[in-house]
Structures are given as C-alpha cells and as structure tokens.
PQR file of N, CA, C, O and H, with PARSE charges and radii, in Angstrom:
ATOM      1  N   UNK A   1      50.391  22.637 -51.634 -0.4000 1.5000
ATOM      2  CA  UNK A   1      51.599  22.281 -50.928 -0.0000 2.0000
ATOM      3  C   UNK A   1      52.432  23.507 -50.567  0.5500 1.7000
ATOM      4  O   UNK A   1      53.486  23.471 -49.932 -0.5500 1.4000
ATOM      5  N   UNK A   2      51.726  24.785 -51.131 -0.4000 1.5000
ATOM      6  CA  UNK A   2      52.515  26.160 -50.833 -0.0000 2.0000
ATOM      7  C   UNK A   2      52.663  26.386 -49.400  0.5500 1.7000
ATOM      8  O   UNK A   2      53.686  26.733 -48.809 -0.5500 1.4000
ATOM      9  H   UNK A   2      50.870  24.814 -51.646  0.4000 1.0000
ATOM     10  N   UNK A   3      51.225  26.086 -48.802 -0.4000 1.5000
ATOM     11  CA  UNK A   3      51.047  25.874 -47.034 -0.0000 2.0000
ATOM     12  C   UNK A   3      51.867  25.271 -46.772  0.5500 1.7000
ATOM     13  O   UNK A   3      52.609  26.018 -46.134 -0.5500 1.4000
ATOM     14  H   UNK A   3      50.394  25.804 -49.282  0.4000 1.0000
ATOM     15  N   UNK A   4      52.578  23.710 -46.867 -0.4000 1.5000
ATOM     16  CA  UNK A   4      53.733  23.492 -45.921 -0.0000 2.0000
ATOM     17  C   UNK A   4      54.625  24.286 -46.453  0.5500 1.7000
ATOM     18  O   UNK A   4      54.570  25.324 -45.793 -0.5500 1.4000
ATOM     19  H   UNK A   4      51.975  23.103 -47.386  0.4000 1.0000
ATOM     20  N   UNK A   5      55.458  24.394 -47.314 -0.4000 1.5000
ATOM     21  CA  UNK A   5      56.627  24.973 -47.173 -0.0000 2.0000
ATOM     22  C   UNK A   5      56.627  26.472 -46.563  0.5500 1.7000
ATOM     23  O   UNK A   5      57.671  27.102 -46.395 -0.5500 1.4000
ATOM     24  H   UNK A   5      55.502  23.551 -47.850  0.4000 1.0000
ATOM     25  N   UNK A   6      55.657  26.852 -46.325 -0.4000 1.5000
ATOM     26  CA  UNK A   6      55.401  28.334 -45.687 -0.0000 2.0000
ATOM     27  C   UNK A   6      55.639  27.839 -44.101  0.5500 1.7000
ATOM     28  O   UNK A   6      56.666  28.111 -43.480 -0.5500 1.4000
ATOM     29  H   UNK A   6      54.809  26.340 -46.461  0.4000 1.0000
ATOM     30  N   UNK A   7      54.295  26.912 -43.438 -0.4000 1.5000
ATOM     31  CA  UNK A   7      54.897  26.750 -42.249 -0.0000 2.0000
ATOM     32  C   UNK A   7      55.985  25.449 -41.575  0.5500 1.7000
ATOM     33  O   UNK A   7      55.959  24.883 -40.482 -0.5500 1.4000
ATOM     34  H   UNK A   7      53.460  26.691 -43.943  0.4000 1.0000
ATOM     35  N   UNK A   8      56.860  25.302 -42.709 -0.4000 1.5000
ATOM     36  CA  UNK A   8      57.448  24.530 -42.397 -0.0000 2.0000
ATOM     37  C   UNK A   8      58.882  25.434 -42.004  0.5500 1.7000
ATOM     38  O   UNK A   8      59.524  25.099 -41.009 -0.5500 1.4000
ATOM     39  H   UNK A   8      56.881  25.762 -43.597  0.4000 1.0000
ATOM     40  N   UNK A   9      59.169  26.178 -42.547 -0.4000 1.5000
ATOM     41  CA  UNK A   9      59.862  27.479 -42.359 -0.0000 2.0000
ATOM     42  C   UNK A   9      61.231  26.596 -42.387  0.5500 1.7000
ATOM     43  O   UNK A   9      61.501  25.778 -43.266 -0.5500 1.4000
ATOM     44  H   UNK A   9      58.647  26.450 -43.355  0.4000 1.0000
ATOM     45  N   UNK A  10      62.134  26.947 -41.142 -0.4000 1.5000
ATOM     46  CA  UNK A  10      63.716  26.224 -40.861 -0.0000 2.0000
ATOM     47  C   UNK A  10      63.650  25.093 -41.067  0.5500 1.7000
ATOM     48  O   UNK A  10      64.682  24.604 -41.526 -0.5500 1.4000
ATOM     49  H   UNK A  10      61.915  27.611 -40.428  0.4000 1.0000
ATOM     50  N   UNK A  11      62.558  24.222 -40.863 -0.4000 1.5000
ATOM     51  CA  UNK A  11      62.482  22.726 -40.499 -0.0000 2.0000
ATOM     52  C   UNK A  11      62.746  22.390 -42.328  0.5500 1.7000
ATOM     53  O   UNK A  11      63.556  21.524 -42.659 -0.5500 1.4000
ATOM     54  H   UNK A  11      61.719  24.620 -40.491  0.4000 1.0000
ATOM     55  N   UNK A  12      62.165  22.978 -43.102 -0.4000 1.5000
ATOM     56  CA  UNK A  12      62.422  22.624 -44.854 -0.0000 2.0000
ATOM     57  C   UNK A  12      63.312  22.152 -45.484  0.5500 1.7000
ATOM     58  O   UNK A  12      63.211  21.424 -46.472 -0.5500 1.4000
ATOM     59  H   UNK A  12      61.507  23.681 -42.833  0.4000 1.0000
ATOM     60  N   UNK A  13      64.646  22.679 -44.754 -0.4000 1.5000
ATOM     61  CA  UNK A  13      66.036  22.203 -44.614 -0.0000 2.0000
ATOM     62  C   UNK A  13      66.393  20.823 -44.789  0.5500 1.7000
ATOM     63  O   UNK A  13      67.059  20.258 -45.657 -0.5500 1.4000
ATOM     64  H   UNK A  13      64.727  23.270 -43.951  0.4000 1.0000
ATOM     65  N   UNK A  14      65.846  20.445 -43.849 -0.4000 1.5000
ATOM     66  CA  UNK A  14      65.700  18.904 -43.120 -0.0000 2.0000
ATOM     67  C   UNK A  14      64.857  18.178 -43.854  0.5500 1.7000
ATOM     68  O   UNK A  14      65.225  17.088 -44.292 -0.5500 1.4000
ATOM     69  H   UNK A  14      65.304  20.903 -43.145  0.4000 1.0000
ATOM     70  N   UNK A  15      63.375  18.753 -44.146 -0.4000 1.5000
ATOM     71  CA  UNK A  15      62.911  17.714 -45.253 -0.0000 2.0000
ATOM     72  C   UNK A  15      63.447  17.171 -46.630  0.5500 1.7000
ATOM     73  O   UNK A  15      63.222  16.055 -47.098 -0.5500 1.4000
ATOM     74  H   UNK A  15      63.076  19.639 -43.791  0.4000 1.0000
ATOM     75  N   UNK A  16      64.219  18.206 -47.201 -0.4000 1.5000
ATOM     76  CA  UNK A  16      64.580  18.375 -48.644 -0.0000 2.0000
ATOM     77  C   UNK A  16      66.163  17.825 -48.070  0.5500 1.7000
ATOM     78  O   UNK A  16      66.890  17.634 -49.045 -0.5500 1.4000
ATOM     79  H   UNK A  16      64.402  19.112 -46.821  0.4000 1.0000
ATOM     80  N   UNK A  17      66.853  17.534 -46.779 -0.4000 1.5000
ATOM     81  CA  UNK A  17      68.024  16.204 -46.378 -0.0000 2.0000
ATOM     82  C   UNK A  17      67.055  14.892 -47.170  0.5500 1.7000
ATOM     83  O   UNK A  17      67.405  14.307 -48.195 -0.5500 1.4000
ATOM     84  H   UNK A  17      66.263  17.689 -45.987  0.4000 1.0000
ATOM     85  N   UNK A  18      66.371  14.753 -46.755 -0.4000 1.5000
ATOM     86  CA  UNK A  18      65.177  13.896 -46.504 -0.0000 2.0000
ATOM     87  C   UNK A  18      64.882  13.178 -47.773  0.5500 1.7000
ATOM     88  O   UNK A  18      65.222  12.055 -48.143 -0.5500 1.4000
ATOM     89  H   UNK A  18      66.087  15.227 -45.922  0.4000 1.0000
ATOM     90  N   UNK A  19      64.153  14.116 -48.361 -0.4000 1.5000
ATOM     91  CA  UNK A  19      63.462  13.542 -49.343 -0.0000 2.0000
ATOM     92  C   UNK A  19      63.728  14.044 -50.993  0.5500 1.7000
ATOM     93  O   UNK A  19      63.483  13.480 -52.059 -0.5500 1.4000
ATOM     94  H   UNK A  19      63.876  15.028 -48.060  0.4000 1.0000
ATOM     95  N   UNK A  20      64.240  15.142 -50.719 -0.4000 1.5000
ATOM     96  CA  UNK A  20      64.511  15.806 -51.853 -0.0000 2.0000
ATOM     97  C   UNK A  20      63.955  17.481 -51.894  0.5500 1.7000
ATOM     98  O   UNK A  20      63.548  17.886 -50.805 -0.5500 1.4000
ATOM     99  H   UNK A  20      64.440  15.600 -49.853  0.4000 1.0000
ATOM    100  N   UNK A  21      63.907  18.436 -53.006 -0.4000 1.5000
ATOM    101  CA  UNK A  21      63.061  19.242 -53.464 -0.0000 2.0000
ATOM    102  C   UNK A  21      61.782  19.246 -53.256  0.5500 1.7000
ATOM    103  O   UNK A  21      61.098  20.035 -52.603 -0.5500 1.4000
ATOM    104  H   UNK A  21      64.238  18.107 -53.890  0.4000 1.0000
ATOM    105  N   UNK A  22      61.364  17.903 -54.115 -0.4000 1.5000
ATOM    106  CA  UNK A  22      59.749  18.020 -54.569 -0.0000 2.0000
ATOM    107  C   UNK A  22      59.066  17.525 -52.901  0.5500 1.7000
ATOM    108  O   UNK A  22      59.554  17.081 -51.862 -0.5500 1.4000
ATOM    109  H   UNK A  22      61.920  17.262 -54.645  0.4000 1.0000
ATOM    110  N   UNK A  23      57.572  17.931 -53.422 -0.4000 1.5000
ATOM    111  CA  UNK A  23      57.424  17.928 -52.030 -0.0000 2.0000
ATOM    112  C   UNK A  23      56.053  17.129 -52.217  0.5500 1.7000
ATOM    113  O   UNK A  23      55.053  17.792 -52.491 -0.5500 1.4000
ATOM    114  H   UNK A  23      57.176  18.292 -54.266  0.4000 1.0000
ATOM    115  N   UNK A  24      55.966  15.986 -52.108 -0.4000 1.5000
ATOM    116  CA  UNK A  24      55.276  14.972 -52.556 -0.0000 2.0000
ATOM    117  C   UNK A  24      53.934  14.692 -51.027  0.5500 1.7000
ATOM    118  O   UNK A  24      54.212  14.798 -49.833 -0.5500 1.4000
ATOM    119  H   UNK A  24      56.779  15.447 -51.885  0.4000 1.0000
ATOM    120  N   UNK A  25      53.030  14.458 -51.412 -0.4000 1.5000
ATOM    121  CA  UNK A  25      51.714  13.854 -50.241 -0.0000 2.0000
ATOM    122  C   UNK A  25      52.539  12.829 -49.533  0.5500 1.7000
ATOM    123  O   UNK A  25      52.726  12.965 -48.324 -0.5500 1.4000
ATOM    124  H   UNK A  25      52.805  14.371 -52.383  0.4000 1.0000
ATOM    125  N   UNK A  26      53.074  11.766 -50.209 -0.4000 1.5000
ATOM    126  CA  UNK A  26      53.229  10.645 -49.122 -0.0000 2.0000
ATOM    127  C   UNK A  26      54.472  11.244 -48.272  0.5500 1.7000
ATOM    128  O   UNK A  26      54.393  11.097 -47.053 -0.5500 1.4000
ATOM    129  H   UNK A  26      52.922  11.655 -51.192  0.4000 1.0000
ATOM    130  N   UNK A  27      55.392  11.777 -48.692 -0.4000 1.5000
ATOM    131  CA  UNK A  27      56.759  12.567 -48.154 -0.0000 2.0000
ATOM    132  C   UNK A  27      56.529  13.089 -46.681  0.5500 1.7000
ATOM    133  O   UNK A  27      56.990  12.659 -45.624 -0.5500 1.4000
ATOM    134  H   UNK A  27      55.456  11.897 -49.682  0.4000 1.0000
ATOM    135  N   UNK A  28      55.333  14.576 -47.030 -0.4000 1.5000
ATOM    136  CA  UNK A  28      54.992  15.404 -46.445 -0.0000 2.0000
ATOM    137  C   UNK A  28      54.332  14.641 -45.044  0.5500 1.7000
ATOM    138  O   UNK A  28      54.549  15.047 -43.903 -0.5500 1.4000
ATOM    139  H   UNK A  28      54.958  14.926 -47.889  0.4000 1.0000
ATOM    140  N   UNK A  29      53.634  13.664 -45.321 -0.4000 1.5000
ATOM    141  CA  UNK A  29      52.594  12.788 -44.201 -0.0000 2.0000
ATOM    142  C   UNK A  29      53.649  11.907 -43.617  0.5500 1.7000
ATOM    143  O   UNK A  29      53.470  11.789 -42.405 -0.5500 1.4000
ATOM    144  H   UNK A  29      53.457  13.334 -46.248  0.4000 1.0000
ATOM    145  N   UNK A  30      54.789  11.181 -44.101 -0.4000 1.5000
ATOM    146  CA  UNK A  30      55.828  10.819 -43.323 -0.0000 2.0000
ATOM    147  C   UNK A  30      56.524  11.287 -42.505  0.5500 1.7000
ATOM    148  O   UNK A  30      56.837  10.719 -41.459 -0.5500 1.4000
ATOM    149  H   UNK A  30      54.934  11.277 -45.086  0.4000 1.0000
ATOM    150  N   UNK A  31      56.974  12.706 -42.948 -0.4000 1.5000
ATOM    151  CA  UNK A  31      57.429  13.385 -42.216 -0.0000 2.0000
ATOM    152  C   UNK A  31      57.161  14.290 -41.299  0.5500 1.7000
ATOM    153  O   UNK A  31      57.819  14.444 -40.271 -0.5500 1.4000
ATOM    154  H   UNK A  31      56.719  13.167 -43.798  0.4000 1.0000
ATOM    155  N   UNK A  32      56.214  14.912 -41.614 -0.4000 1.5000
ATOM    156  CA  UNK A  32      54.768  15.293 -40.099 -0.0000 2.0000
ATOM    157  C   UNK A  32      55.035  14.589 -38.802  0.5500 1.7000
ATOM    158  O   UNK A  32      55.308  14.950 -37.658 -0.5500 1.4000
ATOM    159  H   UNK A  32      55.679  14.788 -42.449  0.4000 1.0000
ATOM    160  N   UNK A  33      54.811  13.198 -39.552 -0.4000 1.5000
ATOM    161  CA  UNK A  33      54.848  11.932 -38.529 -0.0000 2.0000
ATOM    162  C   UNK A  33      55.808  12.088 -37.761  0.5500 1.7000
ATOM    163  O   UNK A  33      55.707  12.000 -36.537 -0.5500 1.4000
ATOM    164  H   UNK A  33      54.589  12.904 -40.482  0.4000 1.0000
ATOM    165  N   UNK A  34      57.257  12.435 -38.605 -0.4000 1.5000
ATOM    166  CA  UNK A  34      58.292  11.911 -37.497 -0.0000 2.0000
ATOM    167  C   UNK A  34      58.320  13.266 -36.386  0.5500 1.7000
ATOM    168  O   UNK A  34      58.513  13.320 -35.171 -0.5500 1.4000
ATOM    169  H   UNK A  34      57.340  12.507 -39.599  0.4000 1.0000
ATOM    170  N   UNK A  35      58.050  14.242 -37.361 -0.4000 1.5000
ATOM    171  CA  UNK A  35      58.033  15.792 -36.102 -0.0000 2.0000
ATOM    172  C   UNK A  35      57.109  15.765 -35.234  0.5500 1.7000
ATOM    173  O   UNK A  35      57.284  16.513 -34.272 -0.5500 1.4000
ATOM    174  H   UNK A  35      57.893  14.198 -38.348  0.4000 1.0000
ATOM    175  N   UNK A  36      55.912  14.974 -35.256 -0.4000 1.5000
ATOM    176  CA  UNK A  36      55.066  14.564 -34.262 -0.0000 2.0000
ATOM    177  C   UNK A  36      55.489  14.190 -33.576  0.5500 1.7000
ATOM    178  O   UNK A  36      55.521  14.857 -32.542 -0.5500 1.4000
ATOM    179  H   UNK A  36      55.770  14.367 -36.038  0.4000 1.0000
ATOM    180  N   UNK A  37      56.216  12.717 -33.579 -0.4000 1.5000
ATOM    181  CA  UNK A  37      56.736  12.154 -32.540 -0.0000 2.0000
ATOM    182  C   UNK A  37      57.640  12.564 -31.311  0.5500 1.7000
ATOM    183  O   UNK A  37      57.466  12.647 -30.096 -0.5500 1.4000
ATOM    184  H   UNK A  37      56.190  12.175 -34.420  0.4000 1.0000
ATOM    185  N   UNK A  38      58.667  12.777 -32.174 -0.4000 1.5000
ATOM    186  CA  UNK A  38      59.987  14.074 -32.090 -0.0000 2.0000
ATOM    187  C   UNK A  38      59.119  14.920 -30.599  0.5500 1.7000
ATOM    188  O   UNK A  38      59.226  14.617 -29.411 -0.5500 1.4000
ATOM    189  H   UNK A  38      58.808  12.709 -33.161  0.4000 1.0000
ATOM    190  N   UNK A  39      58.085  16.296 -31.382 -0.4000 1.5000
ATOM    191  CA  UNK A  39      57.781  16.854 -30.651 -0.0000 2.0000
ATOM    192  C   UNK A  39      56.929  15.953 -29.137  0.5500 1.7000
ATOM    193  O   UNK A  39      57.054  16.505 -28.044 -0.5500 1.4000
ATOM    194  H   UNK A  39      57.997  16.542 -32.348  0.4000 1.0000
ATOM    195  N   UNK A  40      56.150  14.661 -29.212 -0.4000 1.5000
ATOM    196  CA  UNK A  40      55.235  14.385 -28.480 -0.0000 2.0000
ATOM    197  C   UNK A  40      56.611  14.018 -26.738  0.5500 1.7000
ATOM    198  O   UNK A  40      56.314  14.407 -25.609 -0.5500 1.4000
ATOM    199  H   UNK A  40      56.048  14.213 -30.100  0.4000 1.0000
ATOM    200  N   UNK A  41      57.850  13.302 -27.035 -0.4000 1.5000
ATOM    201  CA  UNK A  41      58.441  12.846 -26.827 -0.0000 2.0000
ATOM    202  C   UNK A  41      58.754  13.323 -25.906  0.5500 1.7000
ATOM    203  O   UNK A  41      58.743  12.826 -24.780 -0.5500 1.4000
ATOM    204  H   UNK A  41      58.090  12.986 -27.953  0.4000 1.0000
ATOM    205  N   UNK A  42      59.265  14.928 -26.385 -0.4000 1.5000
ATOM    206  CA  UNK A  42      59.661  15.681 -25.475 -0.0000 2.0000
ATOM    207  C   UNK A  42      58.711  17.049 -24.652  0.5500 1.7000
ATOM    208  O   UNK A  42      59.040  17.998 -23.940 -0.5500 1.4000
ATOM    209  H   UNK A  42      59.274  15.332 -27.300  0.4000 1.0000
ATOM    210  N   UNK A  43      57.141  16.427 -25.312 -0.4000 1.5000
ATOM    211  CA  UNK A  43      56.251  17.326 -24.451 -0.0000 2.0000
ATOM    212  C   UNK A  43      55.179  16.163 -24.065  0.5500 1.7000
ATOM    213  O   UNK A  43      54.236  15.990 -24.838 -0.5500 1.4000
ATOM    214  H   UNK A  43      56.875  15.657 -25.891  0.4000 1.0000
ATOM    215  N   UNK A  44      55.263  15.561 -23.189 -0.4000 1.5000
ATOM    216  CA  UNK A  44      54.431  14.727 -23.002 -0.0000 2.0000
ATOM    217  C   UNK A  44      53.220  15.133 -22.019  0.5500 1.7000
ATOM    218  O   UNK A  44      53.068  16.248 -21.520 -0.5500 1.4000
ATOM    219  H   UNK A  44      56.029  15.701 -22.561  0.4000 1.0000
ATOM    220  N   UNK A  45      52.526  14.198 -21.869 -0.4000 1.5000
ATOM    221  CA  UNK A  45      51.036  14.906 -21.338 -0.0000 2.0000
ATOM    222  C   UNK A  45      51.261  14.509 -20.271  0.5500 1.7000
ATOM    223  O   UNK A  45      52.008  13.570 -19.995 -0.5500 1.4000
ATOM    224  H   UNK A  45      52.649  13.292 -22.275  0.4000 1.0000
ATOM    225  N   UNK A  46      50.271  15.572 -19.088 -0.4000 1.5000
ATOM    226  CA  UNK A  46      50.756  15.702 -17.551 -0.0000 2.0000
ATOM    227  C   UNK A  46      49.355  14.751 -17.345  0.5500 1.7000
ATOM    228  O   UNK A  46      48.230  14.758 -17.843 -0.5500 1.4000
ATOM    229  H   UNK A  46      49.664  16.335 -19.312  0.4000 1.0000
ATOM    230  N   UNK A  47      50.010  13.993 -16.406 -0.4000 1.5000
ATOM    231  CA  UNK A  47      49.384  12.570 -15.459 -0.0000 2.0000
ATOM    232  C   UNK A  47      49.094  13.436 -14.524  0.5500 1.7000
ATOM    233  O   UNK A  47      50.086  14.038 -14.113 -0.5500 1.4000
ATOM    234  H   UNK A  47      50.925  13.987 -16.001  0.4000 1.0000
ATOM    235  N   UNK A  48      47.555  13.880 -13.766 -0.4000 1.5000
ATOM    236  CA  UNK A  48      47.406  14.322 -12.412 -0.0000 2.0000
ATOM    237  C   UNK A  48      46.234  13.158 -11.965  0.5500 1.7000
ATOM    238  O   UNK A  48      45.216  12.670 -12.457 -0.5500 1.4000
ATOM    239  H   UNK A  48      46.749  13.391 -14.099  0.4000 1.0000
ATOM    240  N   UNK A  49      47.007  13.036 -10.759 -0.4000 1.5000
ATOM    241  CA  UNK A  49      46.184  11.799  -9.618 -0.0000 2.0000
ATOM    242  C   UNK A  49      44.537  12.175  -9.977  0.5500 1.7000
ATOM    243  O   UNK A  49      44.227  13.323 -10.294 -0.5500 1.4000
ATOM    244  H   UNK A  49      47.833  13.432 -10.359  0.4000 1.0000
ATOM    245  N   UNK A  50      43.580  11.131  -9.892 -0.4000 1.5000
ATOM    246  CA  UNK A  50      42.286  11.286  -9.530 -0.0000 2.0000
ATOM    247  C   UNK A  50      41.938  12.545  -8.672  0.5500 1.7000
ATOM    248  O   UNK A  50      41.422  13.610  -9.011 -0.5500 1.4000
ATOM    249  H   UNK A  50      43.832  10.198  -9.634  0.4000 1.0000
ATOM    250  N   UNK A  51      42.472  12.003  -7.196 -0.4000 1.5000
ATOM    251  CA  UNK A  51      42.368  12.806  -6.486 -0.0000 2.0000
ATOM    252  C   UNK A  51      42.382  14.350  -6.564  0.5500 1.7000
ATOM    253  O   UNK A  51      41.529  15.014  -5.974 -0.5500 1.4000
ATOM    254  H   UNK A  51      42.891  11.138  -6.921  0.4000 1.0000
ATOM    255  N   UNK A  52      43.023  14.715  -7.047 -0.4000 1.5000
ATOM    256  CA  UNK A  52      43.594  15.815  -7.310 -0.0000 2.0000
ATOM    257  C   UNK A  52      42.557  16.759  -8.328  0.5500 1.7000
ATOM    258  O   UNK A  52      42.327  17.942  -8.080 -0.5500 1.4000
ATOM    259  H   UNK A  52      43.715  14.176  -7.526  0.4000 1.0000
ATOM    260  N   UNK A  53      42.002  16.067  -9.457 -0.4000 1.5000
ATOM    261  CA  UNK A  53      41.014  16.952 -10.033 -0.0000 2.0000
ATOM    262  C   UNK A  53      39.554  16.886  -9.707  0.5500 1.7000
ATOM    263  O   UNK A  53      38.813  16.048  -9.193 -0.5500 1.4000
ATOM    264  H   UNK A  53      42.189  15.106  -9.659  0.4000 1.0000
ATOM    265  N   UNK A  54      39.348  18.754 -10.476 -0.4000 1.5000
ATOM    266  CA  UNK A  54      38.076  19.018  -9.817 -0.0000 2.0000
ATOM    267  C   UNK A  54      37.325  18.916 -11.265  0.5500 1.7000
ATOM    268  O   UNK A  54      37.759  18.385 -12.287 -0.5500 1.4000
ATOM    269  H   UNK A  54      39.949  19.435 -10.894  0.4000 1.0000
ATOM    270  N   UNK A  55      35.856  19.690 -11.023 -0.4000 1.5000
ATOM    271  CA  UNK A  55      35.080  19.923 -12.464 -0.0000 2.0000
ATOM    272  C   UNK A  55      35.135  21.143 -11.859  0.5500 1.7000
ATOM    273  O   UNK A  55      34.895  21.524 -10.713 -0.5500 1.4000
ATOM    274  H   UNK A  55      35.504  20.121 -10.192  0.4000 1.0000
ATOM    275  N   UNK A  56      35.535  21.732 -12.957 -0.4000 1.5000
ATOM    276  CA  UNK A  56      35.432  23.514 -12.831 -0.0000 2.0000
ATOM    277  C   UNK A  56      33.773  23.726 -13.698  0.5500 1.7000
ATOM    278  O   UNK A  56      33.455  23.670 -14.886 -0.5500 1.4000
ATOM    279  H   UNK A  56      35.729  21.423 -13.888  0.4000 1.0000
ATOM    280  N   UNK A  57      33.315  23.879 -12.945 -0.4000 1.5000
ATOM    281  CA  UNK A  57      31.052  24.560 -13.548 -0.0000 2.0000
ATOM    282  C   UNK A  57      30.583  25.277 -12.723  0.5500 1.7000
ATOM    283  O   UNK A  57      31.292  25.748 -11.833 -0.5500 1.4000
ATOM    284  H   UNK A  57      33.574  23.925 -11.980  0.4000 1.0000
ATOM    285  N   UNK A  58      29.550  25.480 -12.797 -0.4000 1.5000
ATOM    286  CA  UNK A  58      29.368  26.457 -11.668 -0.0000 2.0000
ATOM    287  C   UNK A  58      28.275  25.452 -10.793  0.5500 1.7000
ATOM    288  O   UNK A  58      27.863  24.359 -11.182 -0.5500 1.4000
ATOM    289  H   UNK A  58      28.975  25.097 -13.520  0.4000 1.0000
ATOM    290  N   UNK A  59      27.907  26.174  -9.431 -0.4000 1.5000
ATOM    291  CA  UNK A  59      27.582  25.592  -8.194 -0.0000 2.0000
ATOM    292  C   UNK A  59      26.085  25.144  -8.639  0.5500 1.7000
ATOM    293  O   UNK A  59      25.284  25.988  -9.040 -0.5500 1.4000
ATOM    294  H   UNK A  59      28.242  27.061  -9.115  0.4000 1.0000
ATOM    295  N   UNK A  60      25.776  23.850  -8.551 -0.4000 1.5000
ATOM    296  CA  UNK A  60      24.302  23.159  -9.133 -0.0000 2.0000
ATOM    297  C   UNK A  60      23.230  23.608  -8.727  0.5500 1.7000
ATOM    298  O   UNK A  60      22.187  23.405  -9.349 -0.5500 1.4000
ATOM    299  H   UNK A  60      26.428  23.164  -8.226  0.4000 1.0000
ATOM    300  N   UNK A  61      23.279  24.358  -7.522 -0.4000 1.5000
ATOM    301  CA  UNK A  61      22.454  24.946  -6.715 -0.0000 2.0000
ATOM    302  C   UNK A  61      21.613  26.627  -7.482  0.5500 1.7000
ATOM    303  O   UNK A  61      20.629  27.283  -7.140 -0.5500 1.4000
ATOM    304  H   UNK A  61      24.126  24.522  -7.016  0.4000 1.0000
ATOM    305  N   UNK A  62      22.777  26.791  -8.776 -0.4000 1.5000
ATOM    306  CA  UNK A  62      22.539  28.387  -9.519 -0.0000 2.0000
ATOM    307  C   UNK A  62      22.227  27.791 -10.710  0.5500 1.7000
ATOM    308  O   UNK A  62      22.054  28.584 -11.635 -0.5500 1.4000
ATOM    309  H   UNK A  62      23.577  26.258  -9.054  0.4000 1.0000
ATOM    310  N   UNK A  63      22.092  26.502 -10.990 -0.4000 1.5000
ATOM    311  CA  UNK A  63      21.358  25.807 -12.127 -0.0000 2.0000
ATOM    312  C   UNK A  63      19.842  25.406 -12.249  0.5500 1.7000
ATOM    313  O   UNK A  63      19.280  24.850 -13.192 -0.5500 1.4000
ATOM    314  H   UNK A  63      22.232  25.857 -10.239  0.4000 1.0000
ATOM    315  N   UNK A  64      19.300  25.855 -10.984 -0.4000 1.5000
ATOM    316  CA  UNK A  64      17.940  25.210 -10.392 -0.0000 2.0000
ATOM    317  C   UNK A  64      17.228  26.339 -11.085  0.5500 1.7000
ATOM    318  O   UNK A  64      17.831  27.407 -11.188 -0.5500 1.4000
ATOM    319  H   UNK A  64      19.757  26.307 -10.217  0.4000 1.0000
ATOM    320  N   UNK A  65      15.906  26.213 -11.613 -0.4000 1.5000
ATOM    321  CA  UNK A  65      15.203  27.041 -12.021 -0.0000 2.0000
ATOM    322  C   UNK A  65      14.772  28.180 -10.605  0.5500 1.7000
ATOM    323  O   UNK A  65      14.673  27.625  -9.510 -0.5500 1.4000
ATOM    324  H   UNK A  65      15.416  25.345 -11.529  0.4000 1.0000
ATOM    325  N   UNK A  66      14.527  29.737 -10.662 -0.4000 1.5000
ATOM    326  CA  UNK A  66      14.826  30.310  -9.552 -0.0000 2.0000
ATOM    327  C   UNK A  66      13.315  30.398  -8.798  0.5500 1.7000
ATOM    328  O   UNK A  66      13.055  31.087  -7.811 -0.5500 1.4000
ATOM    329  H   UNK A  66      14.607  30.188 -11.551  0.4000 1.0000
ATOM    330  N   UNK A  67      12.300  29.426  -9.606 -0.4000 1.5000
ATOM    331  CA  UNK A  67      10.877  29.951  -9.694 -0.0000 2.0000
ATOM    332  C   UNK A  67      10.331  28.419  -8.524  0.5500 1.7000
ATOM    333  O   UNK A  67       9.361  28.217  -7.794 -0.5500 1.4000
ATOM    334  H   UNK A  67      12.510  28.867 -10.408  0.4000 1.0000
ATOM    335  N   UNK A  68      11.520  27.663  -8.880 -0.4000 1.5000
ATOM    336  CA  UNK A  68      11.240  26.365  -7.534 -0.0000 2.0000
ATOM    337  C   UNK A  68      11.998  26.433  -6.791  0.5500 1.7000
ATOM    338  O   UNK A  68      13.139  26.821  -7.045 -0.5500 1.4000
ATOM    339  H   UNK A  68      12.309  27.827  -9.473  0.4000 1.0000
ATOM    340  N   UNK A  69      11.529  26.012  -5.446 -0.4000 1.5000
ATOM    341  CA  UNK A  69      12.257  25.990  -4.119 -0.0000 2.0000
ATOM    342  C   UNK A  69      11.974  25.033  -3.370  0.5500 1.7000
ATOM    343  O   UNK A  69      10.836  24.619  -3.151 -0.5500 1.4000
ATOM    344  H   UNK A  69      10.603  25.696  -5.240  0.4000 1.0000
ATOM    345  N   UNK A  70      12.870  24.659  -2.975 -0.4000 1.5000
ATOM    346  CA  UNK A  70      13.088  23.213  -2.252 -0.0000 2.0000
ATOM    347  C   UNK A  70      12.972  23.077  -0.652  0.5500 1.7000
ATOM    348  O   UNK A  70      13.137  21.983  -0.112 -0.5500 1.4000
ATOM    349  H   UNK A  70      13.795  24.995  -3.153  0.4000 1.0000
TER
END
C-alpha cells in the first residue's frame, strides 16, 4: 500500500478527508473509483464520424510476396 500513497501524492489529503489514516483495500478501490470517474467526466473520449477514419498499414500491394506477379 506504500505504492498508493507514493502516487497518490496531493490527492492523499482528500482520501484521509475520506476515510481516515489507514489505508485499507476496500477504501483504496472506492476511491480510485470515484477519481476515475471524476477524471473520465471531464476527459471524455473523442466520437469521430465513420466517415472520417482511415486504417493507417501500409499499401497491400507491398504485402504481396515480390516473387509473384499479377
């Protein structure tokens, strides 16, 4: 539990509002949760049209073995 309180850094503050000192499994997994959310909320995932995307690979034509020819 040394790992969270290391990268929990400023936010530790707020857990130990929270929950207390001790820094308990079920605590720690509750509260993850809510900074998940928190964070998802305000970074949400970008919607691009169908249209709009490509497949970035390379050209199928440089995938062909170079020994057959069509």
């Amino acid at each position: 539990m040394g790992e969270f309180v290391d990268a929990m850094g400023a936010r530790m503050s707020e857990y130990e509002n929270l929950y207390g000192s001790r820094v308990l499994r079920k605590n720690v997994r509750a509260f993850l949760r809510k900074v998940h959310t928190e964070w998802r909320e305000s970074n949400a995932p970008l919607r691009v049209d169908e249209s709009v995307r490509t497949i970035e690979s390379f050209p199928w034509n440089l995938l062909r073995n170079p020994g057959i020819s069509t």
